[in-house]
Each structure stands twice: as C-alpha cells, then as structure tokens.
SEDOBA-495700 format. One record per atom (N, C-alpha, C): residue in one letter; x, y, z. Coordinates in steps of 0.2 Angstrom, whole numbers, padded with zeros to 4 digits, always signed. Example, Ala and Ser with C-alpha at 12.3 -4.5 7.8 and 13.67 -1.06 7.14 Angstrom:
// SEDOBA-495700
a+0066-0028+0039;a+0062-0022+0039;a+0066-0016+0039;s+0064-0011+0035;s+0068-0005+0036;s+0064+0000+0039;
//
This chain:
// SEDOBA-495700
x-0437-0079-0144;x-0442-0077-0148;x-0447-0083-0149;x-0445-0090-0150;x-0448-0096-0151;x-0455-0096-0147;x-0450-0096-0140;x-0453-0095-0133;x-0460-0092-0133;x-0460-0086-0136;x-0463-0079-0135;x-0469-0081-0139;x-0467-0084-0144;x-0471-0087-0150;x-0476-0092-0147;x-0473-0097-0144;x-0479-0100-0142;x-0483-0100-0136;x-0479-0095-0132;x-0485-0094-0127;x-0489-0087-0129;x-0488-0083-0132;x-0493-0082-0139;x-0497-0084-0141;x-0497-0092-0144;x-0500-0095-0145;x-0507-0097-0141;x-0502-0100-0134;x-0506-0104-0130;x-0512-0099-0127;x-0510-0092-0126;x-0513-0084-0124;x-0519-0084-0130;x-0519-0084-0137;x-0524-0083-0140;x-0528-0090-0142;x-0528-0097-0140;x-0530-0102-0138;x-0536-0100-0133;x-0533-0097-0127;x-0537-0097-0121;x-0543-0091-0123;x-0540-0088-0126;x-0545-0081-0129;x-0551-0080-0133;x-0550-0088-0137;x-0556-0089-0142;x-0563-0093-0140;x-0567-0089-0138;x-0574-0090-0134;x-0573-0091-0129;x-0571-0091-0124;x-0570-0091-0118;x-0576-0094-0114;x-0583-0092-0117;x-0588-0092-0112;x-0588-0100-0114;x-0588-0103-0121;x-0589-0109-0122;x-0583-0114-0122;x-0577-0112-0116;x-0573-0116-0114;x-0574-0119-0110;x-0570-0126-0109;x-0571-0132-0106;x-0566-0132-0100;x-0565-0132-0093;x-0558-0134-0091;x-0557-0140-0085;x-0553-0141-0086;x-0552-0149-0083;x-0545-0152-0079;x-0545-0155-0076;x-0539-0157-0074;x-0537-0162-0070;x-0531-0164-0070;x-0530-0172-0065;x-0523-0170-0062;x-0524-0176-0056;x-0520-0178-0054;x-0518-0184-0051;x-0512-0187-0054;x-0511-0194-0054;x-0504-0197-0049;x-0504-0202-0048;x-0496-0206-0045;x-0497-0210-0048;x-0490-0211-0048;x-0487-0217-0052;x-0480-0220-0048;x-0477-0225-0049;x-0473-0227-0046;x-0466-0227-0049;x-0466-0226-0057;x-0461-0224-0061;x-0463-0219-0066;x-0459-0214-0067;x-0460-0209-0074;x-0458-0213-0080;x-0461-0216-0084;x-0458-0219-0089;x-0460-0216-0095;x-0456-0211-0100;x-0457-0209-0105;x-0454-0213-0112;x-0459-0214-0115;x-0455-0221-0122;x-0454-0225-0119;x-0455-0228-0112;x-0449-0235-0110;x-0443-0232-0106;x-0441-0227-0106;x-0437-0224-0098;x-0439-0221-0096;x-0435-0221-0090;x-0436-0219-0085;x-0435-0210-0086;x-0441-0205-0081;x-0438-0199-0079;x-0435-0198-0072;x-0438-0204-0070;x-0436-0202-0061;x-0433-0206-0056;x-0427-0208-0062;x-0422-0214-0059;x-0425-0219-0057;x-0433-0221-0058;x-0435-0226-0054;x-0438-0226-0049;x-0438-0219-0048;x-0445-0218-0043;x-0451-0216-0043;x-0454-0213-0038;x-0462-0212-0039;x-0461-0205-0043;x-0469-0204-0048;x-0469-0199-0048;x-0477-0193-0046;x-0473-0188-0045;x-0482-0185-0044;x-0486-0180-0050;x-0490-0181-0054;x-0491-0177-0059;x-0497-0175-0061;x-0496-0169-0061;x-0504-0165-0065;x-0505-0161-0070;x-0509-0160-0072;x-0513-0155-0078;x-0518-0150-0077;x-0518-0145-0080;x-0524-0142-0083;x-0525-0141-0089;x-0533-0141-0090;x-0534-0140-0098;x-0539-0136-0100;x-0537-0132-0105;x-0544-0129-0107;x-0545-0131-0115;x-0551-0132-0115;x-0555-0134-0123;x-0561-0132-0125;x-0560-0129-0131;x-0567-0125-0133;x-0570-0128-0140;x-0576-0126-0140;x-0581-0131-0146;x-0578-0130-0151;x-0573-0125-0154;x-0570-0126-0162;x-0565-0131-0162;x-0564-0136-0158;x-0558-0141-0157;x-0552-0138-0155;x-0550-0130-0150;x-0544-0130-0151;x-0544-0132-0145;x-0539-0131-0141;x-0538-0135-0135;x-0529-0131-0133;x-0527-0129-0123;x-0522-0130-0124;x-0522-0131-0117;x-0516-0133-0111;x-0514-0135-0107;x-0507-0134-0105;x-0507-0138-0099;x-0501-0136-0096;x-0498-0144-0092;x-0495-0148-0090;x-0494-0152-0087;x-0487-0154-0085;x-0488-0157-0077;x-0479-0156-0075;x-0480-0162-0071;x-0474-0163-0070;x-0470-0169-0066;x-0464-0169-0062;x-0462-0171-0057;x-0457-0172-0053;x-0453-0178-0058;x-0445-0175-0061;x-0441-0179-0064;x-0435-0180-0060;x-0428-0185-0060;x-0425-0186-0058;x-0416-0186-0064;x-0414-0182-0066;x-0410-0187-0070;x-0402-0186-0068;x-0401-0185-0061;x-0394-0184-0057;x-0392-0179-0057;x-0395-0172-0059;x-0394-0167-0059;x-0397-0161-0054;x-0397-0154-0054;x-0401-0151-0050;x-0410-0150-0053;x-0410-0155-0060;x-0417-0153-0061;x-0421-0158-0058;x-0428-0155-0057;x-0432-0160-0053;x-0438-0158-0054;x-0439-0154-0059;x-0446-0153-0062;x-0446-0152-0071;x-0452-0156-0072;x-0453-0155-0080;x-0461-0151-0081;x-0459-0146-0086;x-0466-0145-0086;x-0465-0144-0093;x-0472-0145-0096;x-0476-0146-0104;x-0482-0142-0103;x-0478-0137-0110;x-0486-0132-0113;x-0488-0135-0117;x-0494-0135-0118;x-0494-0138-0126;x-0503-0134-0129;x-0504-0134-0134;x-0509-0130-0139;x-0511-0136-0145;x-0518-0136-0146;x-0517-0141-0150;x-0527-0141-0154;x-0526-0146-0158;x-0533-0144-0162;x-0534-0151-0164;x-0541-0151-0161;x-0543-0159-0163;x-0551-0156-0170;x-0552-0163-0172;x-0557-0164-0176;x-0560-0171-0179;x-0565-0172-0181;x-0567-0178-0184;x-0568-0178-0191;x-0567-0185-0194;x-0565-0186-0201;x-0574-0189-0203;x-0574-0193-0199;x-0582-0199-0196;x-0584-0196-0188;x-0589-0199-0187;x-0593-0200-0182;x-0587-0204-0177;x-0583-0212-0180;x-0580-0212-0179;x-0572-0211-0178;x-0572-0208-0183;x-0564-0206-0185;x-0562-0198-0181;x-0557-0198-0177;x-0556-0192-0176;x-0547-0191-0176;x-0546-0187-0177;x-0538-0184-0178;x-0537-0177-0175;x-0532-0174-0171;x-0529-0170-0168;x-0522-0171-0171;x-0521-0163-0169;x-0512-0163-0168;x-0509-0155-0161;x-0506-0158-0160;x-0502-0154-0154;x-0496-0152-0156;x-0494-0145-0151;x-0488-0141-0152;x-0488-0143-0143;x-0480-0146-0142;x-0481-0146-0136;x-0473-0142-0134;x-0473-0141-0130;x-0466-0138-0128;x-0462-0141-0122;x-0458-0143-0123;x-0454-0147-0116;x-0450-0143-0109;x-0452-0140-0105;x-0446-0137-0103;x-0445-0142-0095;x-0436-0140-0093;x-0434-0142-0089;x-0430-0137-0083;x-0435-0136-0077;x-0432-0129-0075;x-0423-0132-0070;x-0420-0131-0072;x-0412-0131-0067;x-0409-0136-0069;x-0410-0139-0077;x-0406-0144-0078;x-0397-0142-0080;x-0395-0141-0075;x-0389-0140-0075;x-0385-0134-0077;x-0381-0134-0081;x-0379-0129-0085;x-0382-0128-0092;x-0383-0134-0095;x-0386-0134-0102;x-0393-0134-0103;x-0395-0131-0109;x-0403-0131-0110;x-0406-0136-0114;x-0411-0142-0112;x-0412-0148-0116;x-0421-0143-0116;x-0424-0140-0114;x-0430-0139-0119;x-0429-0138-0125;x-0437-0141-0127;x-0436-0141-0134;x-0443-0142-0136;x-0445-0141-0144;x-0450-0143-0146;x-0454-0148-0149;x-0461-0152-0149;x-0462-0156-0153;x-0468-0156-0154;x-0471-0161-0160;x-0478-0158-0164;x-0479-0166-0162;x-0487-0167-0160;x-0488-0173-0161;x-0496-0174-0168;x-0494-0179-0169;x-0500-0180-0173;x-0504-0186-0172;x-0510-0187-0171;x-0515-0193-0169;x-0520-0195-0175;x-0519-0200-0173;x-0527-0204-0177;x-0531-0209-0171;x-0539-0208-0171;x-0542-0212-0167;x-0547-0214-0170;x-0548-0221-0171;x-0555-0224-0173;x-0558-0228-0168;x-0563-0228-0165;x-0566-0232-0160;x-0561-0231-0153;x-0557-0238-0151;x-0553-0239-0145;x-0545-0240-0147;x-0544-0237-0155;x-0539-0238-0158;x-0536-0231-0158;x-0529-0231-0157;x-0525-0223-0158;x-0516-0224-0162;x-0516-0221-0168;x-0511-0222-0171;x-0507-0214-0169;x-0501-0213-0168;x-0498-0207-0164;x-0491-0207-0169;x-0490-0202-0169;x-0485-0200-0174;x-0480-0193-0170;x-0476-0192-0168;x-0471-0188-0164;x-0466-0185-0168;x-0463-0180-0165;x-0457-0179-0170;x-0455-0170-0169;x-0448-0171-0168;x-0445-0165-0164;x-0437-0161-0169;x-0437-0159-0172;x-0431-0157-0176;x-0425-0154-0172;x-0426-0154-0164;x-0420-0151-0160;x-0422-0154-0155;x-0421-0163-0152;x-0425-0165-0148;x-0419-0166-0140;x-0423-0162-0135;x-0417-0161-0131;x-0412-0154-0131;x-0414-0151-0136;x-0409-0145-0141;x-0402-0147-0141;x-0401-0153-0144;x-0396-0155-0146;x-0396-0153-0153;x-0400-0150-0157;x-0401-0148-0164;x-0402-0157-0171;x-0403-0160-0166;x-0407-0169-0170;x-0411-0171-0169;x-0416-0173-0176;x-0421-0177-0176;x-0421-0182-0171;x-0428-0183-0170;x-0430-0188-0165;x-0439-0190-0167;x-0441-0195-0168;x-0448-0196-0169;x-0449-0204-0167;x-0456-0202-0165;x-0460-0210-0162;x-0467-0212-0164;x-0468-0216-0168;x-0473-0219-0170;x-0474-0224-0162;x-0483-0224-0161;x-0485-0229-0159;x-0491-0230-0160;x-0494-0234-0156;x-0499-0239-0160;x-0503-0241-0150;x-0509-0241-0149;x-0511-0239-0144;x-0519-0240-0145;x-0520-0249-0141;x-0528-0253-0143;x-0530-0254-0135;x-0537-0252-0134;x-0539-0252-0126;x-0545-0255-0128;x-0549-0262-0126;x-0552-0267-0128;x-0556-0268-0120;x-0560-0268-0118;x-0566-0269-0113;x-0566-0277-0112;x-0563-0278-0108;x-0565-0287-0108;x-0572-0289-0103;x-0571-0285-0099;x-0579-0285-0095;x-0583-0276-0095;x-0585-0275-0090;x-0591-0269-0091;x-0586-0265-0088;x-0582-0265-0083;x-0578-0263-0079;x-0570-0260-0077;x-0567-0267-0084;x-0559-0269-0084;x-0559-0269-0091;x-0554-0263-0093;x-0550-0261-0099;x-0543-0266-0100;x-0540-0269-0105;x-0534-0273-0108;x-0533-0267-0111;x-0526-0263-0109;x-0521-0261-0114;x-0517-0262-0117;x-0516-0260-0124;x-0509-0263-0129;x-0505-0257-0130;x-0499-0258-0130;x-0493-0253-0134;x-0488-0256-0135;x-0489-0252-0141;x-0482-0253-0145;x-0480-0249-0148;x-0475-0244-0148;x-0469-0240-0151;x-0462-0240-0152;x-0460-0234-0156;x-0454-0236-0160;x-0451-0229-0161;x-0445-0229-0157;x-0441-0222-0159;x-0434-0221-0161;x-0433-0219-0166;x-0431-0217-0171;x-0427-0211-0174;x-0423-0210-0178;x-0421-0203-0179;x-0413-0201-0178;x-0411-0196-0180;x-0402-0192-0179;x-0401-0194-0170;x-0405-0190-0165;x-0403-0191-0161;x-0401-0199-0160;x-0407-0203-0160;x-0404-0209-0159;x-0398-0214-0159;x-0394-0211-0166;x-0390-0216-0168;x-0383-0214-0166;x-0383-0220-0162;x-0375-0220-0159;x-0376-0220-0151;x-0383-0218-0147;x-0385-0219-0142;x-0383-0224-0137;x-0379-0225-0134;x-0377-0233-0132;x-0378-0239-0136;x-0377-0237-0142;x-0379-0243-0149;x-0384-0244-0151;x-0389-0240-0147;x-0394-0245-0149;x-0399-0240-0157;x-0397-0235-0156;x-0398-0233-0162;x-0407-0230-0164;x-0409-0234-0163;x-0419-0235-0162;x-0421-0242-0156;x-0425-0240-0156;x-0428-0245-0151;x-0436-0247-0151;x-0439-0253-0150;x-0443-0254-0149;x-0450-0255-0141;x-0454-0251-0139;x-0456-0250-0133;x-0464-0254-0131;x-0465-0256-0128;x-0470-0262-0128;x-0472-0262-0119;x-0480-0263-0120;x-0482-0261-0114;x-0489-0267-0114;x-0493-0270-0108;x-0499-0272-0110;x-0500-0271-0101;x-0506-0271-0102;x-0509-0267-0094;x-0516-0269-0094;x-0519-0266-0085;x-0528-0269-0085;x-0529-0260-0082;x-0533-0258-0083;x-0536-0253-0081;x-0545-0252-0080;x-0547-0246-0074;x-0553-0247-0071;x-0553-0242-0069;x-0558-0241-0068;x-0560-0234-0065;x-0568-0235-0060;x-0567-0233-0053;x-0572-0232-0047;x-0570-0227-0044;x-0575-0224-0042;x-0577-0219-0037;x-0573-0214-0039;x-0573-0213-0045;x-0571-0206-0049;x-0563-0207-0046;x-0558-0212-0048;x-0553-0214-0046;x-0550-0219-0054;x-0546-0215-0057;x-0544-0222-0063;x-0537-0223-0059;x-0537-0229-0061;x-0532-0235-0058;x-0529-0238-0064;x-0523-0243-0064;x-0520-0245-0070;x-0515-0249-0066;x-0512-0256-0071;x-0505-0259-0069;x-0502-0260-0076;x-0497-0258-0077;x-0496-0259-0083;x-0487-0266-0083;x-0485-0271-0088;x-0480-0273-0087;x-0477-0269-0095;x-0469-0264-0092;x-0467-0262-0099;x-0462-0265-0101;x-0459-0269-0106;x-0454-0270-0111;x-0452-0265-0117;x-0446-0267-0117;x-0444-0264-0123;x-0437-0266-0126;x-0436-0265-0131;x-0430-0269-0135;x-0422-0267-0132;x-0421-0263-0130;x-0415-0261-0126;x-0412-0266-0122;x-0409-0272-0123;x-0409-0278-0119;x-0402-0283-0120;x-0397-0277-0123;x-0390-0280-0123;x-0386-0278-0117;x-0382-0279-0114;x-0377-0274-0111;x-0377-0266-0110;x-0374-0266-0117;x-0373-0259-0118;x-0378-0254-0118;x-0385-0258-0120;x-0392-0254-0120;x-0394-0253-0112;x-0396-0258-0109;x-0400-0258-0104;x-0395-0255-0097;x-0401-0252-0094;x-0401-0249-0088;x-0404-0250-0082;x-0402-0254-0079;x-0406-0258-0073;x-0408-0253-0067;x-0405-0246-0066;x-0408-0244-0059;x-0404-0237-0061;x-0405-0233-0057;x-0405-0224-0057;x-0405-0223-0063;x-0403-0217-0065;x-0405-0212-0073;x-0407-0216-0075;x-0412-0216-0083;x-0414-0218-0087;x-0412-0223-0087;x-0415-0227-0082;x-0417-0233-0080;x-0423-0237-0084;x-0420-0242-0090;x-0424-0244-0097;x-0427-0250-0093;x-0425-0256-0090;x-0426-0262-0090;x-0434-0261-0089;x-0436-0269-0088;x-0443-0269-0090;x-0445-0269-0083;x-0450-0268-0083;x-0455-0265-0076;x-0462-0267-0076;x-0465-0264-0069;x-0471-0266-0069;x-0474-0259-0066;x-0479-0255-0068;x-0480-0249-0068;x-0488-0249-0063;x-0488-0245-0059;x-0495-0245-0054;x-0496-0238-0057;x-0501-0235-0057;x-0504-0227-0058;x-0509-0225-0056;x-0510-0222-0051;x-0518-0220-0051;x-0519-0212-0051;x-0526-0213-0055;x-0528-0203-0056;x-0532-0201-0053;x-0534-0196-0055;x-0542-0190-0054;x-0543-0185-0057;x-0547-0184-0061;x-0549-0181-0067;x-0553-0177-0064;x-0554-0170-0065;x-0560-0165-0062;x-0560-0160-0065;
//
C-alpha cells in the first residue's frame, strides 16, 4: 500500500500543468558508486542515469538508477523520488524530497525503503538533512547531515567541499563504529556540454574493524573520477 501511495504520488506530480513542465535528464560514469563514503559496487565503475520532470509551482519528481554490486543477485538500484522546492530570498532557497529506494533481486530479503530529504541553499552553499525511519527495512532510524560548499577559483574550475555525518538506531553496533564521519574535496568543470569531476573521499571508519579496503562496502579512502551529460 505504501508503494501504491507513492507512485500515486509521483502520477499526480507529473499531472499538474503538464504544458508548463520541464524534463531533463543525465547520464554519468564514475569509477566508484560511493554512497555516504561506501561503496555500492564493490569498487567498481558505475553507470547511472535520470530523468526528471519540474513544473513552475516547484513540484518536481524523477526516477534514477544505477548498476550496484553488493555480492548478491542484485545489480540494479533504482530511486523514485517527488519533491518540492521554493525560495525563502532571492538567494535562499529550500526543497524537500520523498525518495524511495528500491533494489530489484537483492536476494531473499527486502532492503527497500523510504527516506525524506530536506535541503537549504544560500548562494554555492547547501546544508542537507536525510532521514529514514525503516532504513534498509530493517525497521531503524538512519539519518545524515551534510554540509556541501562549491567555490569558483577561476572562470572555469569549481573547488568542492563535503562533509557529512551519519547517525542513528541502524548504525549502532555497525562493525563498531556506530556513526561515522564522511569527507570529500574535489575540482570540477564543465566543456562541451560534458561536466567532469575528481573527487579525493575520506572518512572516519579507519580502525580495523571499521574499514574495508576492497569488494562489498568498500569504506577506505579513494579517489573518485565522474563524468556526465545533462540534456
């Protein structure tokens, strides 16, 4: 019924003005899926796209999917998600999202699930706020603050920052590590209608019993290549 509920949702999203919708979409590689600072694809490359539609009252909703790896028969992630942006200022603007997780053939058990994101953007700043009451459908909180600054050093080459922080019931007791901290700093550009990126990630999972240096949820720090295409 949940289910039923939100592609519902996403159906009457797509239904409001239609003439004055907007649709768009990309497609990226990357050489690693890293989600929070793991891994989804053991460490390997991934290929991933989107579609999207947005209409001038700020609702907005999409689809986007990826090839994930996590030792099992799953090999694809796909995300609904429905969402509503608006502005506070000229410069301030705020959104929030209904996203849905699902994973087609992950085994015997079912880890989709739901989660609500909520943003703040001032200028080239974005404060992000997450949070899932059955994350996984383990039926445990899970939530991530981050904090996300993208600074122009010349006309052409963007410096990225990140730094996030996840939290919550699932987490605790996790291979010890309970919450974790996620850290990212990168150069990014964009020519010939092609955005490009390198990103170097850390993150605090860096005892023994936390870190994973290769296949499944593979934490260790990395060096991230991405390129897209937006159309």
């Amino acid at each position: 019924m949940i289910k039923i509920a939100l592609f519902t949702s996403l159906i009457s999203a797509f239904s409001i003005n239609t003439i004055a919708a907007e649709v768009s979409g990309s497609v990226s590689f990357t050489n690693d899926y890293r989600f929070r600072g793991i891994s989804q694809t053991a460490g390997d490359a991934a290929v991933q796209g989107s579609l999207d539609v947005s209409f001038e009252n700020g609702v907005y909703a999409g689809v986007w999917g990826s090839n994930v790896d996590f030792g099992d028969e799953a090999n694809l992630e796909v995300d609904y998600y429905v969402g509503y942006a608006g502005s506070i200022t000229e410069e301030l603007v705020y959104d929030a999202t209904l996203f849905y997780f699902q994973y087609p053939g992950y085994g015997a058990a079912d880890i989709d699930f739901f989660e609500v994101d909520f943003g703040l953007h001032y200028k080239d700043i974005s404060l992000l706020y997450n949070v899932s009451n059955d994350y996984l459908n383990s039926s445990e909180s899970a939530h991530n603050v981050a904090l996300d600054y993208s600074l122009a050093i010349t006309e052409d080459i963007n410096l990225d920052l990140h730094a996030g922080y996840s939290f919550g019931d699932y987490w605790d007791g996790i291979r010890d590590f309970n919450d974790y901290q996620d850290y990212s700093i990168g150069l990014s550009s964009s020519f010939a209608g092609i955005d490009v990126s390198i990103a170097y990630l850390m993150n605090t999972m860096d005892t023994k019993a936390e870190e994973i240096s290769h296949g499944e949820f593979s934490n260790d720090d990395t060096v991230l290549f991405t390129v897209s295409r937006t159309f």
